[in-house]
C-alpha positions, 0 to 999 in steps of 0.5 A: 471499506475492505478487509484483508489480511497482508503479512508485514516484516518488521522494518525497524525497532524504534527507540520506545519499543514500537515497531517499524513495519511494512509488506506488501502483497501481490495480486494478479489476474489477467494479465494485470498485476495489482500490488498492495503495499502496507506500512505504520508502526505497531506498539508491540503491546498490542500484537494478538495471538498469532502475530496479528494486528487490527489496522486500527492499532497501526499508527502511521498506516500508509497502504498503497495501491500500484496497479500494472497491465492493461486497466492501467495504462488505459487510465494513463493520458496519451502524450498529445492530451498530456501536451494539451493539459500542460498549456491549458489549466482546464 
C-alpha cells in the first residue's frame, strides 16, 4: 500500500453528473524520471473540502506508472534475448 496525493482536471462532465478525471505527476531523481498517471470517475457528491477525494470513491481508477532512465531501460530485454524469446516459449 502507498499513499500520495496527485492533482486531477476534470476531463469531462457525463450525462448523470459524474465527473471524468485524470492527471498525472512527475517525479525525478537521478537522472530518472518516474511519471504517475491517474484517472476514474468521481460522483461530485463526494468531493470534501478542499477538492479532495478518497481513491475509494473513485470509480474506474486506473493509475499508471511509466518510468524513464537508466533503472528503466535495464529492465528492457536486449534485441539477441528478445530474437530468442520470440522462437522459444520458455
Amino acid at each position: 500500500m502507498f499513499t500520495g496525493t496527485i492533482a486531477v482536471t476534470v476531463i469531462e462532465v457525463l450525462g448523470n453528473g459524474n465527473l471524468l478525471v485524470s492527471g498525472d505527476k512527475q517525479i525525478g531523481t537521478n537522472r530518472e524520471k518516474e511519471t504517475l498517471r491517474f484517472s476514474g470517475v468521481v460522483d461530485p457528491k463526494t468531493i470534501l473540502n478542499g477538492n479532495q477525494v478518497s481513491s475509494i470513491y473513485v470509480a474506474d481508477a486506473r493509475l499508471d506508472y511509466v518510468g524513464e532512465g537508466q533503472i528503466d531501460s535495464a529492465q528492457v530485454a536486449g534485441w539477441l534475448a528478445r530474437f530468442f524469446l520470440s522462437f522459444l516459449p520458455f
